[in-house]
Residue frames as qw, qx, qy, qz and C-alpha x, y, z in Angstrom:
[[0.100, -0.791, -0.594, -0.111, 108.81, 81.62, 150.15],
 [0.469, 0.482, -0.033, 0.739, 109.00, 85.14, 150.23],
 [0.289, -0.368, -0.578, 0.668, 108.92, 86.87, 153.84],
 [0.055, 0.821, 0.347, 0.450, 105.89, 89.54, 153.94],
 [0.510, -0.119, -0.493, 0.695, 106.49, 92.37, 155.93],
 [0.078, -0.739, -0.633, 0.218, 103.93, 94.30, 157.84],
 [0.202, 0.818, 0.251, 0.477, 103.03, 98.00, 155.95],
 [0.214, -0.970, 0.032, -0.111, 103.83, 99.75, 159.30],
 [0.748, -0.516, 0.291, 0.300, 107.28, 98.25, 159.53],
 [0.719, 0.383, 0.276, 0.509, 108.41, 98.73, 156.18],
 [0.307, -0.479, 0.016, 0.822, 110.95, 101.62, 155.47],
 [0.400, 0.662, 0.296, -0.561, 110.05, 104.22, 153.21],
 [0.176, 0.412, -0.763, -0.467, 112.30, 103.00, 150.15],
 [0.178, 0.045, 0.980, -0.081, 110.37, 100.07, 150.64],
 [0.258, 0.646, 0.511, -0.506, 106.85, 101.40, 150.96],
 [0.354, 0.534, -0.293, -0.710, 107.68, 103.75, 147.66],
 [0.184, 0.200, -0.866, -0.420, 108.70, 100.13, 145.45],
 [0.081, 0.150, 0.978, 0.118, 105.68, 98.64, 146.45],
 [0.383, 0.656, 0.382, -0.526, 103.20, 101.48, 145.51],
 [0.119, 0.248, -0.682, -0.678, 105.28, 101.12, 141.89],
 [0.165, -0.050, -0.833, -0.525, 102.79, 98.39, 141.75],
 [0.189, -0.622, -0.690, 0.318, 100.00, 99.28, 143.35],
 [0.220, 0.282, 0.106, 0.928, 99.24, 102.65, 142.13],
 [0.416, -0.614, -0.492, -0.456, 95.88, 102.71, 144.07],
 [0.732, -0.226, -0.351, 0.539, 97.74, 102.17, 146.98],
 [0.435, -0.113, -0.279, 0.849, 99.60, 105.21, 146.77],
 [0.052, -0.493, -0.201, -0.845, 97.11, 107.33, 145.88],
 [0.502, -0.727, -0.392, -0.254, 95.28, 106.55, 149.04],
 [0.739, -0.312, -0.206, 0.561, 98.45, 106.75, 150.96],
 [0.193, 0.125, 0.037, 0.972, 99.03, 110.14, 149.69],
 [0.333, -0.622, -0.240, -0.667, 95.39, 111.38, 150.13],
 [0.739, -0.550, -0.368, 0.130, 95.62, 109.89, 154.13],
 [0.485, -0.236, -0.201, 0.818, 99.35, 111.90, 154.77],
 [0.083, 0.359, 0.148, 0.918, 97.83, 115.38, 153.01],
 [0.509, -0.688, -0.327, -0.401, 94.56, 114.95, 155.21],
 [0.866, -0.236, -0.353, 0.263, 96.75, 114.20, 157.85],
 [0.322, 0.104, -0.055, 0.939, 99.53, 117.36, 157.55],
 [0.057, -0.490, -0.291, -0.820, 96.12, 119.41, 157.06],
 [0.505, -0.720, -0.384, -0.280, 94.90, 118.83, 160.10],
 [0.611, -0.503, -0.101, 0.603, 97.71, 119.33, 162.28],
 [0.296, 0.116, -0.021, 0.948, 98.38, 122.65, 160.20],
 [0.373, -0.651, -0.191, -0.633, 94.73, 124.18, 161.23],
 [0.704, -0.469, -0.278, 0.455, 95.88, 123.04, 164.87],
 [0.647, -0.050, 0.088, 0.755, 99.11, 124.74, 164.61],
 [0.051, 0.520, 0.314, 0.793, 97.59, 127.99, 162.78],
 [0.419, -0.806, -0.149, -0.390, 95.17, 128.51, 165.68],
 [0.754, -0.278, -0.226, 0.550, 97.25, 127.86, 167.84],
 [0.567, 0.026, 0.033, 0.823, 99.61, 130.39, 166.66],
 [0.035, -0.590, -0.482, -0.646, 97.20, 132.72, 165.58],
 [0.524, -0.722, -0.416, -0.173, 95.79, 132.90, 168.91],
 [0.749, -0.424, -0.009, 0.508, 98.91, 133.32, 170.89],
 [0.268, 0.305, 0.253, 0.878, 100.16, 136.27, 168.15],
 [0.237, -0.612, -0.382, -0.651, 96.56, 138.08, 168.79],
 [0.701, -0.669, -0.245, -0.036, 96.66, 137.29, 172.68],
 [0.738, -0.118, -0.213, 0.629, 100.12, 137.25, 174.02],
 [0.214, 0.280, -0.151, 0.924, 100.74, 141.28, 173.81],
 [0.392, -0.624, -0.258, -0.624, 97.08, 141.81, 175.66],
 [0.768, -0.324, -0.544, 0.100, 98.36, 139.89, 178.45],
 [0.164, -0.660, 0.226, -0.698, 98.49, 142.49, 181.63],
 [0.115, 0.012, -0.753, 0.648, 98.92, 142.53, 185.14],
 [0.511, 0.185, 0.133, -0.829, 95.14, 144.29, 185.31],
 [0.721, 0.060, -0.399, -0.563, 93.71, 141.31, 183.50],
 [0.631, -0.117, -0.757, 0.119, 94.52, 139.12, 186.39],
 [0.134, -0.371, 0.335, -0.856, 93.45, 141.58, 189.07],
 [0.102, 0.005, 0.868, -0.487, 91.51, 140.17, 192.21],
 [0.345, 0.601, 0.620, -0.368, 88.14, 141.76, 191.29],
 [0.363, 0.315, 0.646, 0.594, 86.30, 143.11, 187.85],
 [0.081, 0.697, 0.221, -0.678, 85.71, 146.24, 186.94],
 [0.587, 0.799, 0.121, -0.059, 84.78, 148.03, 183.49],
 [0.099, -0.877, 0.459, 0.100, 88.79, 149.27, 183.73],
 [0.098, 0.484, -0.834, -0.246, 90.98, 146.59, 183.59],
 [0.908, 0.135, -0.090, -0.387, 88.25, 143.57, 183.00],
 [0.211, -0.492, 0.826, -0.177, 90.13, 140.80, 184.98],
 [0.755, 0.023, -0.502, -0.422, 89.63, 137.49, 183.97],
 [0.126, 0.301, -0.850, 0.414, 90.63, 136.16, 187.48],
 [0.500, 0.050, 0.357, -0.787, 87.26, 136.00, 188.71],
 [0.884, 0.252, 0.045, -0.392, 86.27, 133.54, 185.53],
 [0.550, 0.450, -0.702, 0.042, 89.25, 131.71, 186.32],
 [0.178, -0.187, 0.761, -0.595, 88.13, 130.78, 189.57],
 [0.661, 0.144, 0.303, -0.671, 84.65, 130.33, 188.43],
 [0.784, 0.298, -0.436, -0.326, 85.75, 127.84, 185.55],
 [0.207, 0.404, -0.890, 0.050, 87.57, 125.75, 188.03],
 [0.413, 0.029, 0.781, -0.467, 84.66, 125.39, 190.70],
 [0.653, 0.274, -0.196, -0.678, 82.53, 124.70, 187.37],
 [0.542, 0.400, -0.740, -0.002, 84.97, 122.13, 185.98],
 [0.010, -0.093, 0.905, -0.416, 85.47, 120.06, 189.73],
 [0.555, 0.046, 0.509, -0.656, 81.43, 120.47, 190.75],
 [0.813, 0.249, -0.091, -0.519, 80.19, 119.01, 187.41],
 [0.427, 0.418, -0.802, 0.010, 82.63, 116.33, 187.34],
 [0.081, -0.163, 0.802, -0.568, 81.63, 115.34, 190.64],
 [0.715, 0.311, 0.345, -0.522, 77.90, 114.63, 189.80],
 [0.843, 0.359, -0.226, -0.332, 78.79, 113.38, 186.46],
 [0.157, 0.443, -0.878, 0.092, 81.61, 111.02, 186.93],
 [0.194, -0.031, 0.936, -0.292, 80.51, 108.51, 189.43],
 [0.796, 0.398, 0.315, -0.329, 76.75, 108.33, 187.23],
 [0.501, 0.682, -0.402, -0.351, 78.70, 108.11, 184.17],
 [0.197, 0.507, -0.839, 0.024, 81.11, 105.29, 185.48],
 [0.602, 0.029, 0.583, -0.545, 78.49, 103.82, 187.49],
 [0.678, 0.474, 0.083, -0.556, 76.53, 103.37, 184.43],
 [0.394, 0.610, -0.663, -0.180, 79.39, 101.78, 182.46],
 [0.070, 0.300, -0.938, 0.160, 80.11, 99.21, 184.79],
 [0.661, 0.216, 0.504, -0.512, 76.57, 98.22, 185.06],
 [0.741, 0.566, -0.168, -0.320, 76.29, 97.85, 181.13],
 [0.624, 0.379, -0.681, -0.054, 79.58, 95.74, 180.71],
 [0.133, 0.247, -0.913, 0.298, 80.10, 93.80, 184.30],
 [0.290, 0.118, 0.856, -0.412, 76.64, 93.00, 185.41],
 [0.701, 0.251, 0.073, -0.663, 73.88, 93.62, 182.76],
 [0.659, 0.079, 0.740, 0.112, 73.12, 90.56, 180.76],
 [0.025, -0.037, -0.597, -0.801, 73.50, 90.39, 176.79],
 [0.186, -0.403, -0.720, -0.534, 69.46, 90.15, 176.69],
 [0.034, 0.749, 0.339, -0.568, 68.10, 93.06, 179.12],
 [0.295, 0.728, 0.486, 0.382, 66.44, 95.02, 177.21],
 [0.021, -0.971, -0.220, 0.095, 67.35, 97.83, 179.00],
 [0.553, -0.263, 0.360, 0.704, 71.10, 97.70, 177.87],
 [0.395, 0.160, 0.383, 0.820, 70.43, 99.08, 174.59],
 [0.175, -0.922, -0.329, 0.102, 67.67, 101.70, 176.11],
 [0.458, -0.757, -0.041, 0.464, 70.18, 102.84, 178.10],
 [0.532, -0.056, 0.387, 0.751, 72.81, 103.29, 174.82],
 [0.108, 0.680, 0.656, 0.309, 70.14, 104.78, 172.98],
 [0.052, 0.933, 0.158, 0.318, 69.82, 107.57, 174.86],
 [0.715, -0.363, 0.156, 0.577, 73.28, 108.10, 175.49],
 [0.330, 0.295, 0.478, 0.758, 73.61, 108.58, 171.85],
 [0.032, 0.775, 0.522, 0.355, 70.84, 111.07, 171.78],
 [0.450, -0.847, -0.105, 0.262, 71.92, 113.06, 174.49],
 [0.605, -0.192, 0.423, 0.647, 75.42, 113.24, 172.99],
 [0.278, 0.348, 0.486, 0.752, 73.87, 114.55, 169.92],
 [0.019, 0.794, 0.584, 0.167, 71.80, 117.20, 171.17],
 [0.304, 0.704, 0.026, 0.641, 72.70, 120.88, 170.57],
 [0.431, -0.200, -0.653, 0.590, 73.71, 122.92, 173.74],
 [0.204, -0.309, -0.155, -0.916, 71.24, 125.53, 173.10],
 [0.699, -0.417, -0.297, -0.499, 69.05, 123.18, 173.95],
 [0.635, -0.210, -0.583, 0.462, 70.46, 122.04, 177.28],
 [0.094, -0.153, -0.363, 0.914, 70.84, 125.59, 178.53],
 [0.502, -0.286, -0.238, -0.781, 66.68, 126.04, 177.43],
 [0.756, -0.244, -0.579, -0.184, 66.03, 123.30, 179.60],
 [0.579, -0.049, -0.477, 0.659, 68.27, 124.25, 182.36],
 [0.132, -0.216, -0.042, -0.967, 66.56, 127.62, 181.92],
 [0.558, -0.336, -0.331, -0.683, 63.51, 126.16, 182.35],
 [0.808, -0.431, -0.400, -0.034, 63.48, 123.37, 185.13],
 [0.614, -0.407, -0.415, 0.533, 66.53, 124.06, 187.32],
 [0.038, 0.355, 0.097, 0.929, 66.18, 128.49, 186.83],
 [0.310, -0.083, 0.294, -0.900, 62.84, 128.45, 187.03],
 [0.672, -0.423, -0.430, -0.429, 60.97, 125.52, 188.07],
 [0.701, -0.299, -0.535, 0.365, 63.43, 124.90, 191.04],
 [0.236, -0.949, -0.097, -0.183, 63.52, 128.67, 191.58],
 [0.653, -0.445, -0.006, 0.613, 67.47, 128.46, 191.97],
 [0.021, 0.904, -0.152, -0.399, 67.81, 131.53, 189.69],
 [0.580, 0.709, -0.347, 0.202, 70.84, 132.22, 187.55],
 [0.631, -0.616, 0.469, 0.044, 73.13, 130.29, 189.92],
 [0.161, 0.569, -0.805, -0.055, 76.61, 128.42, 189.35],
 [0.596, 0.004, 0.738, -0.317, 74.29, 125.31, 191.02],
 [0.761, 0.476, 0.398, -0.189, 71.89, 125.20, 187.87],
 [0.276, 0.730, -0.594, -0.196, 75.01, 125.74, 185.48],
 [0.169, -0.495, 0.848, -0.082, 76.69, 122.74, 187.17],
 [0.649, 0.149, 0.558, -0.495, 73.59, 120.83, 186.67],
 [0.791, 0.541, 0.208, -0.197, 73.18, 121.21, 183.18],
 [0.291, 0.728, -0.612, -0.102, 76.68, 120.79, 182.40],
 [0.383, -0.229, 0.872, -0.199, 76.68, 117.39, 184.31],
 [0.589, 0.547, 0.318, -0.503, 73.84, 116.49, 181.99],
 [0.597, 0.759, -0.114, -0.234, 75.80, 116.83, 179.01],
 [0.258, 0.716, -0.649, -0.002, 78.67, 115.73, 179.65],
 [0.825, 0.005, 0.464, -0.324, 77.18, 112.24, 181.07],
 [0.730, 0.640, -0.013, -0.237, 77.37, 110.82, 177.84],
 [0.376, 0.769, -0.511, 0.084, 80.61, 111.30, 177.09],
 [0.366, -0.396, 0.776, -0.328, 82.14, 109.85, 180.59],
 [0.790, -0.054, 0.437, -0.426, 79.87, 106.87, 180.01],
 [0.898, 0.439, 0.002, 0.023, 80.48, 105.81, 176.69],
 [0.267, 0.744, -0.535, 0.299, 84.17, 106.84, 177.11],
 [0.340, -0.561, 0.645, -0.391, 84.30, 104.58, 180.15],
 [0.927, 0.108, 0.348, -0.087, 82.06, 101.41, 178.89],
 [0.778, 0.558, -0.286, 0.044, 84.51, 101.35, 175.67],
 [0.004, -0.761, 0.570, -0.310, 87.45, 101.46, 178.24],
 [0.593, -0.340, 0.653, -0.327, 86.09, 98.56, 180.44],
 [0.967, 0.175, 0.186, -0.022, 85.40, 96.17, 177.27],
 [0.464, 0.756, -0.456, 0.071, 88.78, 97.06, 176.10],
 [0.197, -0.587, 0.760, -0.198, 89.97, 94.75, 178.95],
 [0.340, 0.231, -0.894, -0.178, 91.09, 91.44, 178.49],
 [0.825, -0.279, -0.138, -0.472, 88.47, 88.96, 179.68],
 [0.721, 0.240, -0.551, 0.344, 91.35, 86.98, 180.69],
 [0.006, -0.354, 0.420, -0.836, 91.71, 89.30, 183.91],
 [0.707, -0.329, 0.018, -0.626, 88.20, 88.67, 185.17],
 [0.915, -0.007, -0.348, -0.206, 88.63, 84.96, 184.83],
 [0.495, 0.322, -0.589, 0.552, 91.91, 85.04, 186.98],
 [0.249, -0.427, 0.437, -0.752, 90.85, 87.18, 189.21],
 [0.719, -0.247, 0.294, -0.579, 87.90, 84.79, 190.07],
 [0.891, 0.056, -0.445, 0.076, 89.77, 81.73, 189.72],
 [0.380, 0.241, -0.648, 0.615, 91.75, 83.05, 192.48],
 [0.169, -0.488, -0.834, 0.193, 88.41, 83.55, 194.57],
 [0.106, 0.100, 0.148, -0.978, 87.84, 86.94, 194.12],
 [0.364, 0.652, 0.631, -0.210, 84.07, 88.01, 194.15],
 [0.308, 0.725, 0.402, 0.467, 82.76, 90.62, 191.27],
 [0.417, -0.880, -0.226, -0.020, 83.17, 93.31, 193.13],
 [0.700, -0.537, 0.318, 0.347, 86.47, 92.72, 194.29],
 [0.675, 0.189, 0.398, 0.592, 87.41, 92.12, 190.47],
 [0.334, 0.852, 0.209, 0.344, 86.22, 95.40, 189.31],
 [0.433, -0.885, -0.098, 0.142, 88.08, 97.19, 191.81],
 [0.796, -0.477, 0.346, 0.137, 90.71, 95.66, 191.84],
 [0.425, -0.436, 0.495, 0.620, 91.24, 94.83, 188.41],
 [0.406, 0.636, 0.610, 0.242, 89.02, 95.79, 185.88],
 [0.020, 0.990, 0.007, -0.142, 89.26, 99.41, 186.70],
 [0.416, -0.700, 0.361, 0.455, 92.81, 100.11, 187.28],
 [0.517, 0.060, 0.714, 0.468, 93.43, 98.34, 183.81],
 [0.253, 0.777, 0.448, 0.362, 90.54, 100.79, 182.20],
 [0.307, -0.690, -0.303, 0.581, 92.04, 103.94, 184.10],
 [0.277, -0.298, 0.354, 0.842, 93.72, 105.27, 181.22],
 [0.162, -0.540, -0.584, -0.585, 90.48, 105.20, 178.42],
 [0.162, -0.799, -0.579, -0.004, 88.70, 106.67, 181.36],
 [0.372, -0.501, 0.141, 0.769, 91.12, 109.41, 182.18],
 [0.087, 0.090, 0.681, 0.721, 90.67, 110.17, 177.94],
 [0.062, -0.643, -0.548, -0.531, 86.92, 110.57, 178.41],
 [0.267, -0.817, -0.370, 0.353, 87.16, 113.03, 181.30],
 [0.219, -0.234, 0.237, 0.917, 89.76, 114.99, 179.27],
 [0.106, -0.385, -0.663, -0.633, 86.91, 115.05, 176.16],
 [0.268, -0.733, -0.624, 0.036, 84.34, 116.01, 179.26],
 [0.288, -0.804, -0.308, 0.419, 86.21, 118.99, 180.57],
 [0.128, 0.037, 0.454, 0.881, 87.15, 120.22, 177.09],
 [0.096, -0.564, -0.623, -0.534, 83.41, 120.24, 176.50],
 [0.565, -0.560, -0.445, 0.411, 82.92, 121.54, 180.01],
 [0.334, -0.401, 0.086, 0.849, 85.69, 124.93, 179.76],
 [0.281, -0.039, 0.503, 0.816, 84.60, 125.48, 176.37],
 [0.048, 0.545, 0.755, 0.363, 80.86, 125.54, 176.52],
 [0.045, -0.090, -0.203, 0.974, 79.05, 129.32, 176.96],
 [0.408, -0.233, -0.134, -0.873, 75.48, 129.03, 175.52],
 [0.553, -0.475, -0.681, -0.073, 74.19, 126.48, 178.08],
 [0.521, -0.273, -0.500, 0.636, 75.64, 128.47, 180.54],
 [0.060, 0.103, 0.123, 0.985, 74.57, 131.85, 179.50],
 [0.586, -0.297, -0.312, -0.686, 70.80, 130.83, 180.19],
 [0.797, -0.525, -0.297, 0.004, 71.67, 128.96, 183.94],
 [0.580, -0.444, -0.212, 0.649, 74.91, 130.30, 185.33],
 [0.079, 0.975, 0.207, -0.002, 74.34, 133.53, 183.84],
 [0.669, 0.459, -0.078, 0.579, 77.35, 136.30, 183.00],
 [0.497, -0.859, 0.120, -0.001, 78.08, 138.03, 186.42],
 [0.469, 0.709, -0.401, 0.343, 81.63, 139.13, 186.64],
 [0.345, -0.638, 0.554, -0.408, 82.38, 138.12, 190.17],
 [0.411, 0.094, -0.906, -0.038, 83.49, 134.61, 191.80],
 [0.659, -0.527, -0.289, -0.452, 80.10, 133.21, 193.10],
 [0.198, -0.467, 0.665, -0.547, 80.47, 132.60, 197.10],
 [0.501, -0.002, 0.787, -0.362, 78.12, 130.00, 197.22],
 [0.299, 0.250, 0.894, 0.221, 76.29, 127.45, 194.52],
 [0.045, 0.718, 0.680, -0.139, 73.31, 130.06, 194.54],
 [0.011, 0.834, -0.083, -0.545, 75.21, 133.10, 192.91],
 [0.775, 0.629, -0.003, 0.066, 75.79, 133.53, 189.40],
 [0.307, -0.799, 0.373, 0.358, 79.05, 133.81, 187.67],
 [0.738, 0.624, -0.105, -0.236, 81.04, 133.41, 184.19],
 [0.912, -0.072, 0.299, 0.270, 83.27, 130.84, 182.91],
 [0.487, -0.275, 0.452, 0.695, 86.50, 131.65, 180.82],
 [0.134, 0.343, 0.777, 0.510, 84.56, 130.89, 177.70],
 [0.013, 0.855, 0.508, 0.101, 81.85, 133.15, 178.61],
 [0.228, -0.759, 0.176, 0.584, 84.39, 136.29, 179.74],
 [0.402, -0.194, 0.579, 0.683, 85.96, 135.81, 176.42],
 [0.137, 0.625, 0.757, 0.133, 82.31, 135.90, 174.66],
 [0.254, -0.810, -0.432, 0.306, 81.27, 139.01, 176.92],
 [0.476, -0.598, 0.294, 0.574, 83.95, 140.76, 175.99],
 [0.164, -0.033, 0.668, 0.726, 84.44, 140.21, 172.15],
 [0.049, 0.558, 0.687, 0.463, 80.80, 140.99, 171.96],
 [0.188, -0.813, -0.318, 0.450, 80.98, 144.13, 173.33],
 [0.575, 0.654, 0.147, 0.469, 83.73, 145.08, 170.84],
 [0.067, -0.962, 0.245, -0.100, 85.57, 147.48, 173.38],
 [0.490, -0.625, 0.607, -0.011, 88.22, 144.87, 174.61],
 [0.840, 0.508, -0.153, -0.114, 88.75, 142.77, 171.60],
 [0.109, 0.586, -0.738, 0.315, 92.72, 142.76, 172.65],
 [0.381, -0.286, 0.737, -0.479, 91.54, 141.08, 176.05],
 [0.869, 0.274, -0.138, -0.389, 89.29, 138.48, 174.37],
 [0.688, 0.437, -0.575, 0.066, 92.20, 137.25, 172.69],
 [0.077, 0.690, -0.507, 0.511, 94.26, 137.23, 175.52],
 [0.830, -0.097, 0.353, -0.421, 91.29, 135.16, 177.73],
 [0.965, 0.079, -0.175, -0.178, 91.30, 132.88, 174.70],
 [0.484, 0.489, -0.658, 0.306, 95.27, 132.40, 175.12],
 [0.217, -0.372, 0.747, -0.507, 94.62, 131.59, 178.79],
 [0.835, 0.013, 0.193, -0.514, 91.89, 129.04, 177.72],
 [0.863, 0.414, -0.290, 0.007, 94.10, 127.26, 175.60],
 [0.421, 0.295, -0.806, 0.294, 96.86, 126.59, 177.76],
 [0.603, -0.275, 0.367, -0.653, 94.47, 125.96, 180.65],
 [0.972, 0.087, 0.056, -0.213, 92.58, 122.77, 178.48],
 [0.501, 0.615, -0.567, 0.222, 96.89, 122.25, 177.15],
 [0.078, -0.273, 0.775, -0.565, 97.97, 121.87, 180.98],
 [0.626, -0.243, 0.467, -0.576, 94.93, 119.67, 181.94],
 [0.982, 0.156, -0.019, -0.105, 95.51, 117.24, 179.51],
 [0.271, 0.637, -0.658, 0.294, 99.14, 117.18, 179.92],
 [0.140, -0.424, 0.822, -0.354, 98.59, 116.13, 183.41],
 [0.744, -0.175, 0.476, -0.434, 96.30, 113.67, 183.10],
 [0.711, 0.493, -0.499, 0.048, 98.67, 112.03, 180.35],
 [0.003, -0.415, 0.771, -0.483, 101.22, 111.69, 183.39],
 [0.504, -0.312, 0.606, -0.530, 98.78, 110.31, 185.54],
 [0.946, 0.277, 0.018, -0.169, 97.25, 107.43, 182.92],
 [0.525, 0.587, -0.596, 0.155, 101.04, 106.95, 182.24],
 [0.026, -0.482, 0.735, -0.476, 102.32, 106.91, 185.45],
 [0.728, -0.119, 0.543, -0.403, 98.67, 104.39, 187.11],
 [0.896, 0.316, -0.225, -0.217, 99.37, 102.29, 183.60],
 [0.440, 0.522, -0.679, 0.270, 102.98, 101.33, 184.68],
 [0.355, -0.371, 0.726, -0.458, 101.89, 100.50, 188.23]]
């Protein structure tokens, strides 16, 4: 009998003789590697593209302490995207994960409100961010009377990025073996105990994956913010003062048309920003997956 050997193990001398017969085969194999190269070269291009157009704008003056028309410093909306990035994370995380672990460790397959709750997950996910920052505009602007603040930014950015965390975290927790629970509470643990213990820690890494996908959407987003944290060059002192994210400086800027150079230059500092935050939290899903 002849010994099969799995498609991803086979060498490529192999892989060629057995698309001789199988010509359908290769054609899909060849349409999957070209779609495949093409997207990693439109990576790569911007990438480069950006870094070519940015890299020579990059000045001492464009990290200066405070912003002026003169050397438009983007230090100010580099401070303002971190306290953006930590506050909303902090409201949306623990609902987001919350939520998960309700849906997979304690609802029951026949509450009705399990697939409510998915429902409008999905929906939320899919709605535009125009319309998040009209709604922000409207209830936390100006029905809660906080103004253009960095508060109602944080609000509607927690909002949106809900979703993500959730479903990124429930897919994480059914990814674990059911085997785990059943130890755990054959050894007397309680429910509780198991999730802690070992349901999370085992889902750390998918969740770690949707907080990257949250604070990409998070850095990158400018028209919810443009209509609740508003586009104030300075770093807000308190929740209750406006102030502009990377992504908005970079906006502000290229749509003024005097500082085009500096634009770029922003975007290069956006892009290794989101580069270096998923880096480390690779390390850290690596490093809590080995323990």
């Amino acid at each position: 009998m002849k010994k099969i050997i799995p498609i991803n193990r086979m060498t490529l001398r192999q892989r060629l003789r057995n698309y001789l017969h199988s010509p359908l085969s290769f054609l899909i194999f060849l349409l999957v590697t070209l779609a495949a190269l093409f997207s990693v070269f439109i990576l790569l291009f911007l990438v480069v593209y950006i870094l070519i157009m940015g890299i020579p704008h990059l000045t001492p003056e464009l990290f200066a302490f405070k912003y002026d028309s003169d050397n438009v410093s983007m230090f100010p909306a580099i401070i303002t995207t971190v306290q953006t990035v930590v506050l909303s994370l902090l409201i949306a995380a623990p609902l987001g994960i919350g939520c998960a672990i309700y849906l997979t460790e304690y609802a029951k397959k026949s509450n009705r409100l399990v697939p409510i709750i998915r429902l409008t997950a999905e929906t939320l996910s899919g709605i535009p961010s125009i319309v998040y920052g009209l709604f922000g505009m409207l209830f936390f602007v100006t029905a809660l009377h906080w103004g253009f603040s960095l508060l109602a930014g944080v609000c509607t950015l927690s909002i949106m990025v809900l979703p993500v965390v959730m479903r990124s975290t429930e897919e994480a927790l059914l990814s674990v073996p059911n085997a785990y629970r059943e130890a755990s509470f054959g050894l007397g643990a309680g429910r509780l105990h198991t999730i802690l213990k070992v349901v999370l820690p085992s889902a750390v890494p998918g969740i770690l994956a949707g907080m990257i996908l949250a604070i990409g959407r998070i850095i990158g987003e400018t028209a919810a913010l443009i209509y609740t944290a508003g586009t104030v060059a300075q770093i807000p002192k308190d929740v209750f003062q406006s102030g502009r994210t990377l992504a908005i400086h970079m906006y502000a800027l290229s749509n003024e048309g005097l500082h085009v150079g500096e634009a770029y230059a922003t975007a290069v500092v956006l892009l290794l920003t989101v580069l270096l935050i998923n880096t480390f939290a690779s390390v850290i899903a690596k490093k809590i997956a080995k323990v």
